[in-house]
N, C-alpha and C positions, 0 to 999 in steps of 0.2 A: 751489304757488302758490295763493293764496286765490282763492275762485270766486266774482261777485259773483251776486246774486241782486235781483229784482226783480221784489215782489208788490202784485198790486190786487184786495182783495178788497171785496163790496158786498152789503150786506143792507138789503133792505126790512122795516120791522114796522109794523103797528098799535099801536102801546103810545104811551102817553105818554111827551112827549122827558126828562121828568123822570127816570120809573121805568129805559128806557133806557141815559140816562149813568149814574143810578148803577148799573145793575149793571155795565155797563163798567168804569166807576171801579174798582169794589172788585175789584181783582184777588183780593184774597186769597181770595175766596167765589169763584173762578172755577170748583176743584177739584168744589166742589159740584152744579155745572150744565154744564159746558163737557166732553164727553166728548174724553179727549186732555190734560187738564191733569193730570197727575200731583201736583204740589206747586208751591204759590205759598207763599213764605218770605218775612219782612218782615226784608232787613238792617240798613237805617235809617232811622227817619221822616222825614215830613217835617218843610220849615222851618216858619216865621210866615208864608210866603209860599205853602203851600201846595205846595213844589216841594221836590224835590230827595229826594225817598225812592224808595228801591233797595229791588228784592224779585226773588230768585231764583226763574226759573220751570223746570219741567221739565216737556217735553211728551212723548206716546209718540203713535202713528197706528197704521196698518195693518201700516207696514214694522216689522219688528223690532232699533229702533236706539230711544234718548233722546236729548232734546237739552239741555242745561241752557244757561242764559244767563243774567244779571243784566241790568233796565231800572233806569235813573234816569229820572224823573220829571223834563223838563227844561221842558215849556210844557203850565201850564192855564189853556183860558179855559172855563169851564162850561158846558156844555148846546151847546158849541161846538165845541171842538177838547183834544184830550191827543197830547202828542209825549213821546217815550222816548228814549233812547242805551241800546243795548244793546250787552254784552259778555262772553266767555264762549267757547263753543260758536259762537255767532253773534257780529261784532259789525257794528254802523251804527243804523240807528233806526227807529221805527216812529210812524205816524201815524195814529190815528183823527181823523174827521172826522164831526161829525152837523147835520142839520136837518132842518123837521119842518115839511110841510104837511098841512093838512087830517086831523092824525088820522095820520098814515103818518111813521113815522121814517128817514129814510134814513140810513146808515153807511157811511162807506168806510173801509178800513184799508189803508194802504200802507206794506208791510214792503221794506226795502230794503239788505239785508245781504250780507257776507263770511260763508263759512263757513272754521271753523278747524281742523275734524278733517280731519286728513293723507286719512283714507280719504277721506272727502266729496270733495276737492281732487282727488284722484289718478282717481278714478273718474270725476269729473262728468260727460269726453266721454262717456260712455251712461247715467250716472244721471238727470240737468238735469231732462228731461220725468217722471222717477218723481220725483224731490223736489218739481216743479210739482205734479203731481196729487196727492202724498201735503200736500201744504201746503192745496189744495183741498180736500181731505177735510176735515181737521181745522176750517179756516175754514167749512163748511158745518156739523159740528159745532156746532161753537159759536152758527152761526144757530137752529139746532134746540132746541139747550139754554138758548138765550134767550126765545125764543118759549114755550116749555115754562116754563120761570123764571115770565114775565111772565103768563101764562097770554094770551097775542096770538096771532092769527096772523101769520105770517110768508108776507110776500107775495113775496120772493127770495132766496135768501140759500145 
């Protein structure tokens, strides 16, 4: 049986809310700065609308397993909000959320998925709290590698 999952992750930065969303944006330069992105693939572009392009991502952490998933690109409002449907490995959706006072860019991203590997499923009753903290990891990653990208500090993340 599929196991669901539900993540809230949050990063504070100094950076412009500009420079921010687009590195978010661009998944595909993820590989380059996000320690834990193995390969971001572009299956299909997007529309005239700016929506609707699929990119395979594959992520590795501490634990010695991959995960591979595909996101569609299902809601962009710029310098604002990006929603996903993912499928795959994982499937349900994910949400980044940004705004930006004074100089300080806030981020939240809420991942909120089924896992579909048998193992994943079969083990959860004593995996659940190691795929939380291994999810933790990688999202604190990625704070890191952002910060470092933007040349900002990172006030949490």
């Amino acid at each position: 049986m599929k196991q669901q999952y539900s993540f809230v992750t949050k990063w504070e930065i100094e950076a412009p809310l500009q420079q921010v969303w687009q590195a978010v944006y661009a998944s595909l330069e993820w590989p380059l700065w996000w320690k834990g992105v193995v390969s971001v693939v572009e299956i299909e572009k997007e529309d005239t609308n700016g929506l609707n392009s699929v990119h395979a991502y594959t992520w590795k952490s501490v634990l010695p397993y991959q995960l591979t998933f595909t996101m569609r690109l299902t809601e962009k409002q710029p310098l604002k909000r990006l929603k996903g449907v993912a499928f795959g490995d994982l499937e349900g959706q994910g949400v980044w959320t940004f705004s930006e006072q004074d100089g300080l860019v806030r981020i939240q991203y809420n991942w909120d998925v089924y896992t579909k590997k048998a193992w994943m499923n079969y083990l959860s009753f004593i995996l659940k709290p190691v795929f939380r903290y291994n999810h933790d990891i990688v999202m604190h990653w990625g704070a890191l590698g952002l910060a470092k990208k933007l040349n900002a500090r990172l006030v949490s993340g």
